[in-house]
N, C-alpha and C positions, 0 to 999 in steps of 0.2 A: 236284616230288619232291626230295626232300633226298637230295644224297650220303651212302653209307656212307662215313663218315671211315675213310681209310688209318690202319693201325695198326701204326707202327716199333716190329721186335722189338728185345727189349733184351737187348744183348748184354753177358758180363761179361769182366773182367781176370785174375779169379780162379784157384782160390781161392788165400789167402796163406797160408803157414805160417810160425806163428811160438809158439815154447815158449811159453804161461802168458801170452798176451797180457791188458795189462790197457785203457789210455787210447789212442782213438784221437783222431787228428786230420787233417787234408787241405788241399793247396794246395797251388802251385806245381805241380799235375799228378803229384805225389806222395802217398803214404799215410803216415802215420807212426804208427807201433803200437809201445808198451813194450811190453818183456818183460820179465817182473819176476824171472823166475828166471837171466837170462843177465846184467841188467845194460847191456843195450843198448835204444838204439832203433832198430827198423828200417824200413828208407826203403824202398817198393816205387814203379815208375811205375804209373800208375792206367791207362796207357792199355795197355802191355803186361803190369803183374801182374810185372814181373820185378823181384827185391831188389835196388837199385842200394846198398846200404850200411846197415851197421849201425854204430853212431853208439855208443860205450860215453859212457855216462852217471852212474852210480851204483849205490847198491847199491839192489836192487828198486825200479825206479822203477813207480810208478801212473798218476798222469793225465798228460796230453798236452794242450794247448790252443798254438793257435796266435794269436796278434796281434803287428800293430807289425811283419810282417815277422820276425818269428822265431819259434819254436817253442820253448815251453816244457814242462818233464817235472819232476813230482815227485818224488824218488830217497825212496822212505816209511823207509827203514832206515837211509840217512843223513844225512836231516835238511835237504837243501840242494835247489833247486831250478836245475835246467841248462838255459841259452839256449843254443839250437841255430839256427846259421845255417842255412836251407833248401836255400839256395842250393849253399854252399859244402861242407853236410855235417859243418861242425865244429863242435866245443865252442867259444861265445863265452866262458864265465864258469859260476864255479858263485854261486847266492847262497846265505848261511847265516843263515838268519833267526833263529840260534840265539847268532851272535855280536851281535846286537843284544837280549837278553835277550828274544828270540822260539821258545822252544825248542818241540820236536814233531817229530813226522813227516807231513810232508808227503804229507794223501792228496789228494780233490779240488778242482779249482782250478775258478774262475770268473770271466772278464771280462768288461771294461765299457769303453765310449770315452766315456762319460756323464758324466763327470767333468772333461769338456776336458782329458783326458792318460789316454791307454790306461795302465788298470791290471788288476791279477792280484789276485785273493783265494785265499789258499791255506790250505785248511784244515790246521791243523796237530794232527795226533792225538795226544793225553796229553792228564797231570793237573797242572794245571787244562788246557785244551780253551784254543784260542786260533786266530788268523785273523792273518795274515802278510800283508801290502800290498805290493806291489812295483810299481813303477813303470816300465812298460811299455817308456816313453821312452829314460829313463836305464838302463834295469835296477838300479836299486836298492831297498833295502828301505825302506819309507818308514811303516808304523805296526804295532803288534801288538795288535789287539783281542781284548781278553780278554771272556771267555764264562761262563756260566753254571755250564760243568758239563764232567766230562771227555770225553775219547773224541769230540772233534769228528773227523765225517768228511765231509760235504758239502756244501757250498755253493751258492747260487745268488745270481743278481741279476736285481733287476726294474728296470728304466731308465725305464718309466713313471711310476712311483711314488718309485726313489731311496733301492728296498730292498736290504738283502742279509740272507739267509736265511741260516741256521746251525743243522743239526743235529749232538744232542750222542746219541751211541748209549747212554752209561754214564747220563747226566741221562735220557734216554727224552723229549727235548724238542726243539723249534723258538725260535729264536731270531730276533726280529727288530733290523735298527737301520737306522738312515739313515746311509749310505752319503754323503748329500752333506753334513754336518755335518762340522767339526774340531775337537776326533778324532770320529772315527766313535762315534756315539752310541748305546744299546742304546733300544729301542721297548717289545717286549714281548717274554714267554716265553711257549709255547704245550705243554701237554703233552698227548705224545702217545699215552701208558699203553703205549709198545710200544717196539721198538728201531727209529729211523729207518735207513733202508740209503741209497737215491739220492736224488736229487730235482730238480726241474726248475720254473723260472716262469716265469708267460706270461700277459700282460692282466691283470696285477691278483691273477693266481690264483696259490697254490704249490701243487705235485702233489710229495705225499712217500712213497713207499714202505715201508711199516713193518710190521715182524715181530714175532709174537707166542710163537713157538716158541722164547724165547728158551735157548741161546746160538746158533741156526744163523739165523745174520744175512743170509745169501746167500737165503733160504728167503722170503723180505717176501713176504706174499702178498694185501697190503691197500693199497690206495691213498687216499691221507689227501687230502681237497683243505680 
């Protein structure tokens, strides 16, 4: 006779309050959530749910991704992307990928250790649509790949293959290139007759989200693989 498997209830930390959250990210036993309308990022512990710190950053910051032992946030209204020490709770640096003739607004970002040096891909929203390289290690900015088309907003990477994915919402397309060429080389454009919103890869696959009702771009109610 087979035991009934014990089944541990799962207990939460929650809930967190926070204005207009946008990018989340985790580690260090902490949560890290923008809030685009205050301008901070804020730090809760995961195990207690209590806000040890709000971290001012920039103006509406978006995504959050953590590598390399820091935490990175996109400030989309100002243009610069802020390393946040986890630990410490402080501003490292801002980068302006805009003083390297990298300009946009920084929506989402996507990393990679697959390149033998943790790097950040950050899309950078405007016309023309363009893709911001920053350097994990150093934190610096180190290429700007330019795009197809404007209104780039999300990113991904595939570490299998040594892709990075790039949707353009104004083009209504997916962008491919290889990631491990120098510079970063473009593959193909895929269109996608609709507005791309999120997206994500995995084994080989891209899963893109895309809206057809356009201009309400939050609405995607199609999944493009």
């Amino acid at each position: 006779v087979t035991a009934t498997p014990t089944v541990t209830p799962i207990t939460t930390a929650g809930p967190f309050t926070v204005p207009h959250p946008k990018g989340l990210a985790a580690g260090w036993q902490k949560l890290f959530v923008a809030s685009n309308t205050t301008g901070n990022l804020f730090v809760f512990n995961t195990t207690t749910g209590e806000k040890v710190a709000e971290v001012p950053t920039g103006k509406e910051p978006w995504s959050v991704k953590a590598l390399n032992g820091k935490v990175y946030v996109g400030n989309f209204a100002e243009g610069t992307i802020s390393v946040i020490n986890p630990v410490t709770l402080k501003k490292i640096k801002d980068i302006k990928p805009h003083d390297y003739g990298c300009p946009g607004a920084p929506a989402n970002m996507a990393t990679t250790g697959a390149l033998g040096t943790d790097t950040v891909f950050v899309a950078m929203y405007g016309n023309p649509g363009r893709v911001a390289v920053i350097d994990a290690e150093t934190d610096e900015f180190t290429e700007c790949i330019e795009t197809n088309g404007s209104g780039v907003f999300s990113v991904a990477v595939d570490e299998r293959f040594g892709y990075l994915y790039v949707t353009s919402r104004d083009a209504m397309s997916l962008q491919v290139f290889d990631y491990r060429s120098m510079p970063i080389k473009p593959l193909q454009i895929i269109d996608l007759n609709g507005v791309p919103y999120s997206m994500i890869a995995d084994k080989g696959r891209v899963y893109v989200a895309v809206a057809y009702d356009v201009p309400k771009y939050e609405n995607a109610g199609t999944i493009i693989v």
